[in-house]
N, C-alpha and C positions, 0 to 999 in steps of 0.2 A: 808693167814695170815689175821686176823680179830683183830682191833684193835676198841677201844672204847676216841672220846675226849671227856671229863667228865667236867662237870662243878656245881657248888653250889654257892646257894643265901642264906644267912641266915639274923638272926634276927642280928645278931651281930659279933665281932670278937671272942671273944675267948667262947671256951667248958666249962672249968672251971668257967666261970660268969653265966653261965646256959643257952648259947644260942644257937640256935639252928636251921633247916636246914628249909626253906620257898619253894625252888625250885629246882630241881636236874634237867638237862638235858643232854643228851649223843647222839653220832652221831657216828655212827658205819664206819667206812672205812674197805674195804676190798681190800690188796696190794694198801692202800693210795689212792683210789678212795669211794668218800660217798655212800653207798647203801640205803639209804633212810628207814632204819632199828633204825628210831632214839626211844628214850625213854624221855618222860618229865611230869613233874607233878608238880604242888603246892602244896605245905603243908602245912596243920595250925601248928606251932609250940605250940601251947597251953602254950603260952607266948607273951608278946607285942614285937614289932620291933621297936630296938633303933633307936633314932635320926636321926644318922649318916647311920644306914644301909639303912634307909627308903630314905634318899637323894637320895643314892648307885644305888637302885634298883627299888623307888616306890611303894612296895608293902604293901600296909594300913593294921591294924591290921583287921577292916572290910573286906576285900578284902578275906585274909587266912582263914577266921573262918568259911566257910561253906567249908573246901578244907581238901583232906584225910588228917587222920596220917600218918605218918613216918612207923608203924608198919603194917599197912592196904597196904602198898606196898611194903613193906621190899623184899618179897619172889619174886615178878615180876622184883624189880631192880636186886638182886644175880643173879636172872634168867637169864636175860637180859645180866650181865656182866664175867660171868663164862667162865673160861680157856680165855677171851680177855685182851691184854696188854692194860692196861689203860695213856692214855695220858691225864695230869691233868698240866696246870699252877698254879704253887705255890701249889704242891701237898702236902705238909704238914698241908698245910691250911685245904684243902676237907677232906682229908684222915682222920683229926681228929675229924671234925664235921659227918663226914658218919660212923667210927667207934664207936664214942659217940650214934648215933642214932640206930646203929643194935644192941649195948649192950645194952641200953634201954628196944631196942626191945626183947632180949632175944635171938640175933641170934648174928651166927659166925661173927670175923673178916675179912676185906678184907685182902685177901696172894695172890692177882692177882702182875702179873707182872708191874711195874708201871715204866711210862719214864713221869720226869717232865721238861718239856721246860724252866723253867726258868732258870735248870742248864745246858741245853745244848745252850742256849743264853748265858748263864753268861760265858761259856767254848769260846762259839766265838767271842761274845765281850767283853773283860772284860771291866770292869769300865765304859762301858754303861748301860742306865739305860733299864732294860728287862721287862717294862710293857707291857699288852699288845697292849696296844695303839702307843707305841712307838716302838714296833717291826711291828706293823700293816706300819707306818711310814715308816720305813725303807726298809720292803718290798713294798712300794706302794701300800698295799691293802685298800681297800675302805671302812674305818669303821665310816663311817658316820651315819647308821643306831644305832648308839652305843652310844643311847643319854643316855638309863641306862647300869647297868652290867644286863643284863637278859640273863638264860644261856643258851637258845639256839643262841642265835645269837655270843654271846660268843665261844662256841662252832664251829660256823661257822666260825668265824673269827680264831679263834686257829686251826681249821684243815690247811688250808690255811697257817698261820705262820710255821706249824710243819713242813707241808711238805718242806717248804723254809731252813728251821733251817739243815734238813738234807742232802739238796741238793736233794731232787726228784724232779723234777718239769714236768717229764712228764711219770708219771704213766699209764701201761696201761694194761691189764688182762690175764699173758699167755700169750702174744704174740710172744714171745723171750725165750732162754734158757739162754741170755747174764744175767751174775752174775754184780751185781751192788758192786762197794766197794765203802763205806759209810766209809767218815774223821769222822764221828761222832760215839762216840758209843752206836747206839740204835741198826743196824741191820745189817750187813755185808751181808745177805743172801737172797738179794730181787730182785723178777725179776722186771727186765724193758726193754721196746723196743723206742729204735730211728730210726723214720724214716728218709731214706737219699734217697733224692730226686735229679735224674740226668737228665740231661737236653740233648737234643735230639741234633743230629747235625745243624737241621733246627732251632732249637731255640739258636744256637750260630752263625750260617749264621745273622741271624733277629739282634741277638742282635751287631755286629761288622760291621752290614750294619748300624746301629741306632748311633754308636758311632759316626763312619766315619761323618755322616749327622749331629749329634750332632758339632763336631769340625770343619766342613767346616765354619756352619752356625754362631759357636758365637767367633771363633779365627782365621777365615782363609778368611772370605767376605769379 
């Protein structure tokens, strides 16, 4: 099972104001482990980056203006993301600036499978706030590197949240025919293996000789 966590930078928020997509990146998991099959690029939007996005992200209008089109890659990212379930936070957000840019472009809609974490956060906590700064929090992952939104690390940072969101947290390739059943509903149908590690008679001799010395020494001298 080959999933895609997708991320986008643009010039601004909304499609409708004319703006439009600066950096796309994606990071391919395969059964919830990253294959290092990732996809990333800058883009000149052939338009300037508001105010507020350039805070966001950093990226000067100097910066984009020697960087592809949108359309100059359109065919590499379809490529790249064809029959994979797409994992996007606040996917109405990307969804509409990436479908804004393939019609531009003159090429199909995305009709990929899509699971957005924000509604599977919103589903486990409600009335917490599902940034992704503040699920990185929650889980205790380390997004200190996330001095802007730039969408590989973005990306990095959301595989890591996903896999928390739905309870995987120890993925591993085949190893198991054990059927995982997932409270969430993204996938009821994933394999995973736990290892169960048993401990020797000798290493229960060691450790009941260690208590015994333990308890003479600090409750019984």
């Amino acid at each position: 099972m080959k999933e895609v966590i997708l991320d986008t930078e643009t010039t601004g928020l909304s499609v409708k104001e004319g703006h439009r997509i600066v950096e796309i990146g994606c990071m391919e998991l395969e059964n919830f482990i990253p294959t290092n099959n990732n996809f990333h690029c800058y883009l000149n939007p052939q338009r300037k980056v508001s105010k507020k996005a350039l805070e966001t992200h950093g990226y000067t209008d100097e910066f984009l203006s020697d960087k592809k089109k949108f359309k100059e890659i359109a065919d590499d990212f379809l490529l790249y993301i064809k029959g994979k379930k797409l994992i996007i936070h606040n996917a109405e957000f990307d969804l509409s600036h990436l479908n804004n840019e393939l019609k531009i472009a003159g090429k199909g809609l995305i009709n990929n499978e899509i699971i957005d974490t924000v509604v599977l956060a919103r589903d486990k906590f409600p009335g917490s706030s599902n940034s992704l700064d503040a699920l990185c929090k929650r889980y205790r992952i380390d997004n200190s590197k996330r001095e802007k939104h730039t969408a590989l690390i973005d990306c990095d940072l959301l595989s890591k949240v996903y896999i928390n969101l739905i309870d995987q947290k120890e993925p591993k390739l085949n190893l198991s025919n054990e059927r995982y059943e997932s409270n969430s509903k993204v996938d009821t149908n994933v394999l995973y293996y736990k290892s169960v590690v048993k401990i020797t008679n000798e290493e229960k001799k060691e450790h009941k000789e260690y208590l015994n010395n333990y308890l003479k020494k600090n409750f019984f001298s």
